[in-house]
Structure formats: structure tokens, C-alpha cells
N, C-alpha and C positions, 0 to 999 in steps of 0.2 A: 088541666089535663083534657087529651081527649074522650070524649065518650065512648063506649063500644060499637056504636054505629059508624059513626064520622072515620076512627081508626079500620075497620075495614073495608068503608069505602074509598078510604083516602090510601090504603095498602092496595086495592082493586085497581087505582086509579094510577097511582103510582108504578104497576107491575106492567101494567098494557101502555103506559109511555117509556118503559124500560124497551118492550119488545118491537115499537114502532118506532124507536130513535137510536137504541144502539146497537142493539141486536142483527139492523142492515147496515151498519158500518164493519159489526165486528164480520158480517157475510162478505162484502169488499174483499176486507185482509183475508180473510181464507181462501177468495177464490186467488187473489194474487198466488197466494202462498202456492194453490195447490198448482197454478201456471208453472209458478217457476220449480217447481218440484217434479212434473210431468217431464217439462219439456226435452230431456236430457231422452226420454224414449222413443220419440221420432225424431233425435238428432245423431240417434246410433249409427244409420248406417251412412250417413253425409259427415260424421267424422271419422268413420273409417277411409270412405274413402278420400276426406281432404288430408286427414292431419295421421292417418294411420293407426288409429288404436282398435284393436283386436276385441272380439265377444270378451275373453277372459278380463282386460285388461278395462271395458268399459264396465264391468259388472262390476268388478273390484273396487273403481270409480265412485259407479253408483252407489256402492255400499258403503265407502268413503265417508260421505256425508253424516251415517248414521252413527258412524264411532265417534266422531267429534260431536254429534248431539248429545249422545250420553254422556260424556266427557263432560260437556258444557250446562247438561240442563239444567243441575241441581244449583251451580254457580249462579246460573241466569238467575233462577227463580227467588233466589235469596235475594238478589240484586233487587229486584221486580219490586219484593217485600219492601226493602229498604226506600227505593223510587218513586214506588205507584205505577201501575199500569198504565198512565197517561206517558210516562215519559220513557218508560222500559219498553211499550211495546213498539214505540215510534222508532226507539232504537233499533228495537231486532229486524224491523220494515224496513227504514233506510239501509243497514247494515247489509241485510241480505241479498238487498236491488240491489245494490254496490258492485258485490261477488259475482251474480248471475250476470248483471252486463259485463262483466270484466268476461267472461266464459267465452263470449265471442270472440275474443281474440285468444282462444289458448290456442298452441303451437305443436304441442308435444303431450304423451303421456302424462312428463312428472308433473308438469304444467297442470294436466286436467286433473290429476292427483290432488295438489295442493289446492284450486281451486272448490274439489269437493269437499275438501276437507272445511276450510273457510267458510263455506257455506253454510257446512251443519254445526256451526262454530258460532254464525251468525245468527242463526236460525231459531238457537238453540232456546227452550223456554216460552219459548209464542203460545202453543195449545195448553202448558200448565198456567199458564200467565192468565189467558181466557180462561179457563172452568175454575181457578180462583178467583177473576173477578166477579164470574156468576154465582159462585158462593156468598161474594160481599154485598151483592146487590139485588138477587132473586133469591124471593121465599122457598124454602124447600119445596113446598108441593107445586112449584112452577119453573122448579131448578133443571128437572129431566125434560120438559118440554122446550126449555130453552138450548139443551145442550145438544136432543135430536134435532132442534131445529139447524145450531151451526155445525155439527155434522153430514145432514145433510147438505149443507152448502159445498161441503167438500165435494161428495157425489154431481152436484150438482158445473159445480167448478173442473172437474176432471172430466160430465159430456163436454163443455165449451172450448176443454184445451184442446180436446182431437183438430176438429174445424178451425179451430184460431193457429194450431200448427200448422196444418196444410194449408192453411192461407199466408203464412209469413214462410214457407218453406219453400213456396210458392215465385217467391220475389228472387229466385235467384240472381245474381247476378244486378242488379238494379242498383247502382249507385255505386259497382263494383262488389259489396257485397255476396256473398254466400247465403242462399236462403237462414241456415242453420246460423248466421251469423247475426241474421235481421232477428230472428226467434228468440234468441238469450239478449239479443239487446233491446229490441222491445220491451219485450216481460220483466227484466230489470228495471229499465226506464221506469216503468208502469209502479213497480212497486215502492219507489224513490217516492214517486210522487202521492203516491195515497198516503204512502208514512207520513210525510210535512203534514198532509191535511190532518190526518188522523188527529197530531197535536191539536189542533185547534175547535177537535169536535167530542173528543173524549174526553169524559172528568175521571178525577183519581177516585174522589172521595164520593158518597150520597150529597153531604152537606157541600160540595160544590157545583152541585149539579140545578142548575139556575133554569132549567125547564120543568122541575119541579117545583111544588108549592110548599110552604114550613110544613102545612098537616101531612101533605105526602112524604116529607124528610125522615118526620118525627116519628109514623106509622111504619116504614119503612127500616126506619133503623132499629126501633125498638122491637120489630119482630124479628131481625139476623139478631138480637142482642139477646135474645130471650131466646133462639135457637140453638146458638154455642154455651147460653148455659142450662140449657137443658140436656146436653149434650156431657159439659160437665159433671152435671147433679146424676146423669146416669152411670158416669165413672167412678160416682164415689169421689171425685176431686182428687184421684191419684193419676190423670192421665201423665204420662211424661214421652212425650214427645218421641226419645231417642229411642224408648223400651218400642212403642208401638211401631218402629219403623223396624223393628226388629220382628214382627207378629209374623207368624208363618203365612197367616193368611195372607198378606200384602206379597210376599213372595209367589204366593199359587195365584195369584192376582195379575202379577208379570208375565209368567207362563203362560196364561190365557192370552192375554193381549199380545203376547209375542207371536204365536200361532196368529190371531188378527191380520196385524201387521204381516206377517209374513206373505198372505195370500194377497193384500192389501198393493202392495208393494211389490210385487211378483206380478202382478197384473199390468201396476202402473209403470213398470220400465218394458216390460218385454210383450205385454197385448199388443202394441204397434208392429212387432215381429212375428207375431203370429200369424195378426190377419193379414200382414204382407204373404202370407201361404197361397192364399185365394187368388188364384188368375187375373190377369187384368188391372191389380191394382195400381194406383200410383200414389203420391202424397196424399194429394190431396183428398182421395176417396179412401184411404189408410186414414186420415183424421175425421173422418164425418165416421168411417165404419166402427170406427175403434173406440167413438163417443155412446154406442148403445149399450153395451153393459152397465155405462153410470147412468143412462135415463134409466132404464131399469131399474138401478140401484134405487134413484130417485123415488118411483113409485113404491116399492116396496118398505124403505125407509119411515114413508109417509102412514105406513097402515101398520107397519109395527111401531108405532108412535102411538096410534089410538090403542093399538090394543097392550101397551106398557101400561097407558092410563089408567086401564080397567084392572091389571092382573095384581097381585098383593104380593107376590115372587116374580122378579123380572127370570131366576132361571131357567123355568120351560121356554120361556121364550128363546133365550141367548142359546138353551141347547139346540131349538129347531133349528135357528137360524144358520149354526154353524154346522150341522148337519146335509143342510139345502147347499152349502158353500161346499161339504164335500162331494156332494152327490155329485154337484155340476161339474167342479171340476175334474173329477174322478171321469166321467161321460168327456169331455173335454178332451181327454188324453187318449181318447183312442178313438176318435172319430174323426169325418174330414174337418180339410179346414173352415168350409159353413157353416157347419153343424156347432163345430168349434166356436166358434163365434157365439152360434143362440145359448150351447151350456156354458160358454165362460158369464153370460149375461143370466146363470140364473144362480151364477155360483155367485157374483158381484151382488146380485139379490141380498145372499147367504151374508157374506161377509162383511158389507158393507153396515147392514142391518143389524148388525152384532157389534159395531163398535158402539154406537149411543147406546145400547142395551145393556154391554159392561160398563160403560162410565158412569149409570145412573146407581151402581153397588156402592163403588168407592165413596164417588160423591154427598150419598145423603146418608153414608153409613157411618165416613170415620170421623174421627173427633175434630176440632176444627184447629187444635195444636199440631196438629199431626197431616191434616189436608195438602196445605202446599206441598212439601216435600214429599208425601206419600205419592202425591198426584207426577210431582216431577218427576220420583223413581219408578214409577211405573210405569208412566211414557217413556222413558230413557232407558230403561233395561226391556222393556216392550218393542221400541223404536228398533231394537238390534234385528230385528226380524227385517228390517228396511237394509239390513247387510248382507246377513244370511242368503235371504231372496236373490237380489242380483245377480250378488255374486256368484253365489251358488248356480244362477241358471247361467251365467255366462261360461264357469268350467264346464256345464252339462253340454252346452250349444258346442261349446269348441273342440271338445272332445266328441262327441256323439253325431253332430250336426243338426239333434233337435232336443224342444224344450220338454217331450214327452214326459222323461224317468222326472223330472223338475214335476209338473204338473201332478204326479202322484204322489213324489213329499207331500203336497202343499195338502192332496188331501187327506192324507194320512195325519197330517199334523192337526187339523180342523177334528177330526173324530175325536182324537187325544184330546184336545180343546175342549169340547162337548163331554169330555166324560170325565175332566177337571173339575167344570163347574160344580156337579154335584159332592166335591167337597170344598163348595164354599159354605160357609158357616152364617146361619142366618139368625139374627133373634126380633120379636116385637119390643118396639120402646114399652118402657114398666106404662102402667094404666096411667098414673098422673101425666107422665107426658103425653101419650096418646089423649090425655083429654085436652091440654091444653094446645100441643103441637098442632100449625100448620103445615106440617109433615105427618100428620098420623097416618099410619096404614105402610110406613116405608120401611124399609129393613134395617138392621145395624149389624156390622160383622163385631163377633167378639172382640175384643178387644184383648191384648196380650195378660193386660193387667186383670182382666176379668177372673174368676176366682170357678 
């Protein structure tokens, strides 16, 4: 056996070659993902005008994608379970380059219809698949730092699509091609190809993973082994699975993350239509301008990270957060279109900052019977706010001919949001676990079965 030293130096050791070897691969697939996810927003008005599809008819599109996620996530996820995230996520990567280059050649509505749909079909399971892997292989008190970390990849990945849009948007015409045509075939292509790689750099398992050493296997496993049953011994060893997914809480859970999503996703199809408002723009200064609310996002990301570290309730936090997401965009909606721009970038601040905030509740709270599929249903009925959104601003666009009365759901929905949270249900692990937990100090939501 290990000794107590050697075990957490070899869990210290273990955890920061977690973060230096896969943590920038699982960065890679999210910025792909978030490419090929974006780019449908600077490809709005060059397929209106190639292939004819209307504000209504593109939002509807857009939101497409997120019916077929739901549809698919819980499926995926099980699958994931059954495969290992070595071979299911490679799936969902190749799968979904497949779809996205195919987009280049759509013709017609029903065409981009089915396309979206495919997509979030493809798609579906990626982000539950990731934050149960970091459940299998990061200690809880390193689990939230991991999860702001590839969240902010997202932000990070959504400034780089602006610029990398307007640069393949840019190619009009070259090779025959349609700029909009170079843009979903690219980003496709790109995604095909990280998948393959992916296979051959991702392990399923700890005890596969041949950059670790046995004492870091051994440290490593038996602190997740010691986590889920200290997780059980706080259940009383009645958790059942079907009951907890049934817990109200994981429903007010959805609702939050739905409002998220909504702003999330409201931003990322139609901010390229906004700041098309501004004078003088063209593509390509449309994708550099419309990349600063996610640098922003970025910083901001980064300092509500420290200060998750230090709080013992992430909820003040996630209320600020979603609060700053309404003010902005709230100011947003009735300003010009400049001004427009710096409050969408402090509302992006708001909300972007609020998604690792919520995932670190679920994540170190719920039982780890109940994690995958909690985590799937709550991105997948959460994810719906990726339908709503669009859609919903492409009836407001087409009817109205702006995205105003849209931008004041979004904050109205964020305030509701903020004043959800305060009935999330929070309790301390009993004293034994807090002494022995590497998670001590973190929350746990009731649990349905709790008495």
C-alpha cells in the first residue's frame, strides 16, 4: 500500500498531468465544436441571398439543431457509458464534420432543415460525455476548475470564429466556391480530422492511460472510488437512480440553464446581425467586431474562476453573474448600434460566466448514480433555449425588422434566472465526510430520497 504521502503526492502529480495532456485536447474539440456551431451566424445573410432562406425560416433552422439534441442526448450518453469516451467522442467529432461539410452544399430550406437537424443528432452528448469524464478522472476539489477551464474554451473559441469567419467568407468565389460555402466546408473538414486524432490520444480508462505511473493510477483511482462512496454513505445507500432524476431540484436546475442557454445562443446566431447595424461594416470587420464580447467573456470567465475557488456557495456568485447578463443586455436594447456592441460584451461577461458557475452545483452535488443522466437531462432540456432563441428572434426580425423586443426576453429571462437560483437547495457533507473528502467545503443538493 501506499503511504499517505507518496498517495498525495502521486494524486498531485497525477491531477496536473491530467490538466497538461488532456484537458488541451478536450480545448481542440470544443473550439471545433464551437466553429462549427457559430458559423451558421455569419452565414445568415449569404444564404439568404444564395439559396433564399428567410430571418424566420433561418432561426427555425438554427433552432433545429437543438430539438434533435434533446432528442439524442440522453441516448448518446448511455451509449458513451456502454463505449468509453475514447470511442464515443471520436464518434460524435467525425459524425458531426460529416454534417457541417455536407451544409455547404445545401440547396433549399427543407435541405437546411434536415441538415440541422442531423447535426444536433450528431452532436448530441459531447458536453455530457466531457463533464463525466472529468468526474471519472478529476478529484472533486479540482473537478470545477477543470470544467471553468473548458468552458472557457468555449468563450474562447467563439472570439476566434468571428475572424476565421471573415476570413473564409472572404474567399468568395475562389475555386468556384461561395465564401459561405468555403466556411461549413472548412470547419467540417477540421472537425473530421481532430476526431481520428482524438482516437489515438484519448484513454477510456485511468488504468489505460500509459502517461501515468502505477502510484499515480492507484492514487488517482482510489480517491474517485472513495468519492462515489462517500457520496453513497451519505445517501444512506438508498440512492436509486430513477427517483433522483425525478428530484425537483434537477428540474429548477433545467430552468436555470435554460435562461443560460438562451442568452448564450441568442447572441451566438444573431450578434453577427447586430453588429452588421454599425456603418461601414463588411464580413470581414463583422467577424473581428463580433469576436469582442467573447474576449471579454474570456477575462471575465477567468476571475470568476478565482473567486468560485474561495466562495463555499457558488450562488451569489451565479446570481451576480446573471444579473450583469441582464443589465447589459437590457442597455443593449435600446441603445445604438456601438454602444450596442460594448453592453452586449458586458452582458457576454454576465452569461457566459454563469455557465461554469452552474455546472460546478450539479457536478460535485449529485450522486454519481444519477450524474450522467442528470447531467445529459439538464443539458438537453437546458439546450432547448438554443431553439427558443433563434427562432424566436428570427419571427421577432421578420415581423418587426429588429432584434430589440428579442433582446428584452433575454433579459427578463436572466433576472427569473437569478431569482431561481435562490431556491436551489444547498446542504454541507455530514462531518465524517468533510474530514475525509477531497471535496470538503463543496455543496450537495438534496437529494429526493433525503428524509
Amino acid at each position: 500500500m501506499q503511504s499517505v504521502d507518496t498517495a498525495v503526492t502521486d494524486l498531485a502529480s497525477a491531477t496536473k498531468k491530467f490538466f497538461r495532456r488532456v484537458l488541451p485536447i478536450m480545448l481542440v474539440m470544443l473550439v471545433c465544436n464551437q466553429l462549427n456551431r457559430s458559423n451558421i451566424g455569419y452565414a445568415q445573410d449569404h444564404l439568404q441571398a444564395d439559396v433564399g432562406i428567410g430571418a424566420a425560416a433561418y432561426g427555425f433552422g438554427a433552432g433545429l439543431f437543438f430539438i434533435a439534441y434533446a432528442i439524442f442526448e440522453l441516448p448518446s450518453n448511455v451509449m458513451m457509458e456502454k463505449y468509453g469516451a475514447k470511442i464515443w467522442l471520436t464518434r460524435i467529432m467525425v459524425s458531426w464534420g460529416i454534417v457541417s461539410f455536407l451544409m455547404a452544399f445545401v440547396q433549399n430550406e427543407m435541405m437546411f432543415y434536415v441538415l440541422r437537424f442531423l447535426l444536433g443528432a450528431a452532436e448530441a452528448g459531447f458536453f455530457p460525455a466531457v463533464i463525466f469524464y472529468f468526474a471519472r478522472w478529476v478529484p472533486a476539489g479540482q473537478r470545477g476548475k477543470a470544467t471553468a477551464v473548458f468552458i472557457a474554451g468555449s468563450s474562447v473559441a467563439a472570439a476566434l470564429s468571428g475572424p476565421i469567419a471573415g476570413l473564409l467568407l472572404s474567399l468568395h468565389d475562389v475555386l468556384g466556391l461561395r465564401g459561405w460555402q468555403w466556411l461549413f466546408g472548412f470547419e467540417g473538414a477540421l472537425s473530421v480530422a481532430v476526431g481520428i486524432t482524438v482516437f489515438f490520444f484519448l484513454d477510456a480508462k485511468i488504468q489505460d492511460a500509459k502517461w501515468l505511473t502505477a502510484g499515480e493510477k492507484a492514487a488517482l483511482t482510489a480517491t474517485i472510488d472513495q468519492e462515489d462512496a462517500q457520496h453513497t454513505k451519505a445517501d444512506g445507500g438508498k440512492a436509486n437512480r430513477w427517483k433522483m432524476l425525478l428530484n425537483p431540484q434537477i428540474l429548477l436546475l433545467c430552468g436555470i440553464y435554460f435562461s443560460v442557454q438562451l442568452s448564450i445562443y441568442a447572441n451566438t446566431f444573431w450578434l453577427p446581425t447586430i453588429v452588421k447595424q454599425i456603418p461601414g461594416t463588411t464580413d470581414l470587420s463583422v467577424g473581428f467586431l463580433s469576436s469582442i464580447p467573447w474576449v471579454c467573456a474570456v477575462f471575465a470567465m477567468y476571475f470568476a474562476a478565482k473567486w468560485q475557488d474561495k466562495a463555499k456557495s457558488k450562488r451569489p456568485l451565479l446570481v451576480a453573474a446573471l444579473l450583469v447578463a441582464a443589465v447589459g443586455t437590457l442597455a443593449a436594447a435600446v441603445a445604438t448600434p456601438v454602444l450596442a456592441l460594448v453592453f452586449l460584451a458586458v452582458a457576454a461577461m454576465g452569461f457566459k460566466s454563469a455557465s461554469p458557475l452552474f455546472w460546478t452545483i450539479p457536478q460535485s452535488a449529485l450522486h454519481p448514480l444519477v450524474l450522467a443522466p442528470a447531467i445529459a437531462i439538464i443539458n438537453s432540456l437546458g439546450n432547448l433555449g438554443g431553439f427558443v432563441a433563434p427562432f424566436g428572434f428570427g419571427i421577432i426580425k421578420e415581423q418587426t425588422g429588429s432584434v430589440v423586443p428579442g433582446l428584452f426576453a433575454l433579459a427578463a429571462a436572466s433576472t427569473v434566472a437569478a431569482i431561481l437560483v435562490y431556491f436551489l437547495k444547498e446542504r454541507k457533507p455530514a462531518p465524517d465526510v468533510a474530514e475525509q473528502s477531497p471535496a470538503a467545503g463543496t455543496t450537495r443538493l438534496e437529494p429526493s430520497t433525503a428524509k
